[in-house]
N, C-alpha and C positions, 0 to 999 in steps of 0.2 A: 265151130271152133276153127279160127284161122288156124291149117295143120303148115302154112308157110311158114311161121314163126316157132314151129315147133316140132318137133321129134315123139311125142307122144302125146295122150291122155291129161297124164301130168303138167308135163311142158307148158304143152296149154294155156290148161287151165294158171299157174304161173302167171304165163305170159298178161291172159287175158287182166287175172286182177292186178298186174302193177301197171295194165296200161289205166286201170278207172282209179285206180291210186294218184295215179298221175293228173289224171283227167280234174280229181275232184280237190287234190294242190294248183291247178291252175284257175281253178272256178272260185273255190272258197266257200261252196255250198258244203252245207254242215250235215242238211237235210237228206241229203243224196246218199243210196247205197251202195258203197262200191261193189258188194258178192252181189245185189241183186242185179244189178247193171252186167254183171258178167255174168248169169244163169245161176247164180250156185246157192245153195242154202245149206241150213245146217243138216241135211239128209244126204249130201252129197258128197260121195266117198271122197272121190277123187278131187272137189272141191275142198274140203276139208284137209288135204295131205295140201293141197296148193298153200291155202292157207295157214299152214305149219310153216311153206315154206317163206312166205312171206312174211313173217312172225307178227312182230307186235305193229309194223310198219299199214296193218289193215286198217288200223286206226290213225293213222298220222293226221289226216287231214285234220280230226277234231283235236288231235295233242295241241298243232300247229296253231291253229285257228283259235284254241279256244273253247268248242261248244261242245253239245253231246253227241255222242257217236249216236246212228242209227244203230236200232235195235239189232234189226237181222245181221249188222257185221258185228257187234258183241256177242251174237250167241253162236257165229260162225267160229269168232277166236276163242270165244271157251271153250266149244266142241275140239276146236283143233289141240286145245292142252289138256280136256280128256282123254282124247284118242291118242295121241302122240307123247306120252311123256319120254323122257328122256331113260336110255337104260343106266344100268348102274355102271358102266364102263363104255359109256359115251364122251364123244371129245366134251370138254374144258367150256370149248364155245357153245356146243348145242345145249349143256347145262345152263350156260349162261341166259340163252336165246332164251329158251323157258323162262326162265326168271321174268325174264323182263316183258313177255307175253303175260304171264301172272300179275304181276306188279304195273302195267298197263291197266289190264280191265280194275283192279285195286282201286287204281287212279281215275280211271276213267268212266265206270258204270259197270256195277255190279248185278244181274239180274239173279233173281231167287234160285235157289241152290247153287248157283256159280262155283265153279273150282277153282278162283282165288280170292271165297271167301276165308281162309285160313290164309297162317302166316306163313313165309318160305323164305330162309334165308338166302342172302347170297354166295354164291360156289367161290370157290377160292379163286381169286386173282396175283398170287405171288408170284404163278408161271410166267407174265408178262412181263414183270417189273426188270428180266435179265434178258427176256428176249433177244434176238439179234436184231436189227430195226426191220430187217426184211423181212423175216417171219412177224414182228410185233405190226408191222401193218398191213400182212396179210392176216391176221386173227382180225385187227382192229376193224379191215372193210368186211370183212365176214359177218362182225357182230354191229355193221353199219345201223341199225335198227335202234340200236340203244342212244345215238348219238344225237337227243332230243333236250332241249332245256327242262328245266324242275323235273328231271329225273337221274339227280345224283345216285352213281353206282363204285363200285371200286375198279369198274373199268372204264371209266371218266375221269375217276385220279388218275390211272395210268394213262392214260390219251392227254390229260391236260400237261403233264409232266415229260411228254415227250412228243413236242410240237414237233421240235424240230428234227427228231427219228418218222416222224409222219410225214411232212411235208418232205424228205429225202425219199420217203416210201410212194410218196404221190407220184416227183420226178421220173422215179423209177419206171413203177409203173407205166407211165405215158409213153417214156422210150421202149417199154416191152409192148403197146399195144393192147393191154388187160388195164379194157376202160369199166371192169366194173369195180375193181380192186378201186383205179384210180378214183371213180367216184365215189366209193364207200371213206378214201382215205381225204378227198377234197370234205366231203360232209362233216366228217370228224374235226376236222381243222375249222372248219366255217361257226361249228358247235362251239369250242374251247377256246378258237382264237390263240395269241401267241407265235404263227407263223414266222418266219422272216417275211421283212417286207420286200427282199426281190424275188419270191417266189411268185407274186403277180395270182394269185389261186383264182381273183374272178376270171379273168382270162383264159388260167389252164381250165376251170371249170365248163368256159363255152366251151373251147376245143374238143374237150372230154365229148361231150353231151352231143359235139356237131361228127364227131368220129364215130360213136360208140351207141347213139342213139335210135338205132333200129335193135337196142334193148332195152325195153320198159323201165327196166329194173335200174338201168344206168338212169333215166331220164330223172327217174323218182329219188336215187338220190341227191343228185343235179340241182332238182324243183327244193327238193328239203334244207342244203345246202344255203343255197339263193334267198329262200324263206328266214333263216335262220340269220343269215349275216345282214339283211334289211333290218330284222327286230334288231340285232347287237349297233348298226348303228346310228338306230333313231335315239 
């Protein structure tokens, strides 16, 4: 484990899978596993809390792309939403996060006893809809993960309905130097679309990614970003 990029165990581990997240959005290989690329399986304590942290984003490549996910990152993300559920006075977003780790593998590959084979509805979203726009795009890049085509949520209506409280939250961001907020809030936009047009987001998006990119996690929403606004304008 590179421990230069990290402060612990955890960290890491983190670090290491959104750097093969990243790796396997610049490839387009479907077939590639991003946990076994980074050591980790579904025995793997501290792999598995990584891959919590990363949520449903272990799968992007194949959301993105198209194909099926490799087996062992399906049964790493299942693992991670056995082990980790949410407690019953957990923030708003971690319920959400769940959800949408459930409602991925749903979508994406279900393997035998899987824990979203059952239904699980979604957590409430009225919190957002008052939000101040600073706080609604600090939740908004938090739950960056969800911000994927054909997977309409009630936190997509509120993202699509407040471009332009996002794209102020982008600005923001940029001038405070919190490039992951910024890329979580570029993603969002690049997803929904509706921006102002002098917001310039390809632009602010390299700057992000050229600032803020000795972190995986920024690159990967960057990569996802970039992926997204190609499909919207072919």
């Amino acid at each position: 484990m590179d421990q230069t990029h990290a402060s612990s165990p955890l960290a890491g581990a983190v670090h290491d899978l959104a750097t093969e997240v990243v790796l396997a959005l610049r490839s387009g290989d479907h077939l590639a596993t991003v946990c076994g690329a980074a050591g980790i399986d579904e025995e793997n304590r501290t792999g598995i809390a990584a891959a919590r942290v990363i949520g449903a984003d272990l799968l992007l490549p194949s959301v993105l792309y198209g194909r099926h996910p490799h087996p062992g990152d399906v049964a790493v993300l299942d693992r991670a939403v056995r082990e980790f559920p949410p407690k019953p006075d957990a923030p708003a977003a971690t319920a959400w996060s769940h959800w949408h780790m459930i409602s991925t593998l749903q979508r994406m590959a279900q393997p035998p006893g899987a824990a979203a084979a059952g239904t699980f509805e979604e957590p409430d979203a009225a919190w957002l809809e008052q939000a101040p726009w600073q706080s609604f795009t600090h939740q908004l890049s938090v739950l960056a993960p969800l911000a994927v085509p054909a997977a309409p949520s009630a936190v997509q209506r509120a993202a699509a309905a407040r471009a332009v409280d996002l794209a102020r939250g982008f600005v923001r961001a940029v001038r405070r130097r919190d490039w992951l907020q910024a890329a979580g809030a570029g993603r969002w936009l690049a997803a929904i679309g509706g921006e102002p047009a002098t917001l310039g987001l390809e632009r602010g998006l390299d700057f992000v990614e050229l600032m803020g990119g000795h972190d995986p996690r920024v690159t990967l929403h960057v990569r996802a970003a970039r992926l997204m606004a190609e499909a919207r304008a072919r």
